[in-house]
Wavefront OBJ file of the C-alpha trace (Angstrom):
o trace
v -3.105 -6.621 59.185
v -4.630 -7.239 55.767
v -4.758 -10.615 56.432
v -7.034 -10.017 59.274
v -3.946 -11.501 61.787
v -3.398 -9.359 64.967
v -0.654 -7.522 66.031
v 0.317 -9.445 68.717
v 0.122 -12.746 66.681
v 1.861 -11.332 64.051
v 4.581 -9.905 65.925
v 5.241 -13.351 68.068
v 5.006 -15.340 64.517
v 8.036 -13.632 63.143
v 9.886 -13.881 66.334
v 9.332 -17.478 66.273
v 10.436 -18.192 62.958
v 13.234 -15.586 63.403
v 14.620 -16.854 66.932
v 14.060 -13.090 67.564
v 16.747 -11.741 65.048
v 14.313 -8.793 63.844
v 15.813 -5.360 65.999
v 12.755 -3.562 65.514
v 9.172 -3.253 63.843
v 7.675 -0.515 61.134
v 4.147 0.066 60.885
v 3.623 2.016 57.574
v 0.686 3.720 55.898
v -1.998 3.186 58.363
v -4.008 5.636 60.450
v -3.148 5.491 64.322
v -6.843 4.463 65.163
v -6.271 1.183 62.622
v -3.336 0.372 64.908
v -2.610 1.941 68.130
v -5.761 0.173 70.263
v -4.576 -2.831 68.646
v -0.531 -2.693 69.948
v 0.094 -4.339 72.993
v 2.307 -2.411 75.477
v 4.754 -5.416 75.380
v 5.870 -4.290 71.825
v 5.893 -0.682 72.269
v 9.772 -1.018 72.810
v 10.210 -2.667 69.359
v 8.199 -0.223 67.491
v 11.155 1.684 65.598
v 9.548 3.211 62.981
v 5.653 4.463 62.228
v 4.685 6.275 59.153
v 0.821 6.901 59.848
v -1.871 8.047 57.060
v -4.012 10.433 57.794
v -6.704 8.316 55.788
v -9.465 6.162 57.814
v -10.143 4.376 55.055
v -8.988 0.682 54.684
v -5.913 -0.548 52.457
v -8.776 -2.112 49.900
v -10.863 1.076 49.933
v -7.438 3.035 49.356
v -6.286 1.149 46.362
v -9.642 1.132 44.829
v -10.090 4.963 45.496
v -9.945 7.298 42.007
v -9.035 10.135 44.050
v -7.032 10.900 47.261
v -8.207 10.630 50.570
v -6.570 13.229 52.926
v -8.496 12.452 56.158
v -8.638 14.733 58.399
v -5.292 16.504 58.973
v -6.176 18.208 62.041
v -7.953 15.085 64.052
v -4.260 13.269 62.627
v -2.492 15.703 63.894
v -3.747 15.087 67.158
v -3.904 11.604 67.762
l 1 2 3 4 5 6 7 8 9 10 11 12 13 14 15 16 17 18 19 20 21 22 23 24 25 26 27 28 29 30 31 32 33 34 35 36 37 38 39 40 41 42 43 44 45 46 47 48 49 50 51 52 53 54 55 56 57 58 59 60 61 62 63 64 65 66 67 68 69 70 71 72 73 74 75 76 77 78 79
């Protein structure tokens, strides 16, 4: 999370404050190593939606970047 929160937390702060109305979770625009160590298996079931970047680099690094960063398609395609 940019805000340095976990997953977990994250996840149980917006059930809280949603009396668990949300159907499902997105993760979007972040490589599987920034997230997937990070998941607990207890939310792998509300995970509807990932949209991973092949990009290592942080969200800070990436809007600061002049240029593209295409990662490493093969090692993405892997993981």
């Amino acid at each position: 999370m940019p805000t340095g929160q976990d997953l977990d937390s994250a996840l149980s702060e917006v059930e809280a404050a949603t009396g668990g109305y949300v159907r499902y979770y997105g993760i979007n625009c972040a490589h599987p190593e920034h997230f997937g160590e990070q998941l607990p298996s207890r939310w792998l079931n509300r995970i509807g939606m990932v949209r991973s970047n092949a990009s290592r680099r942080s969200h800070a690094e990436l809007d600061e970047a002049t240029e593209l960063d295409d990662g490493d398609p093969q090692e993405f395609a892997l993981r």
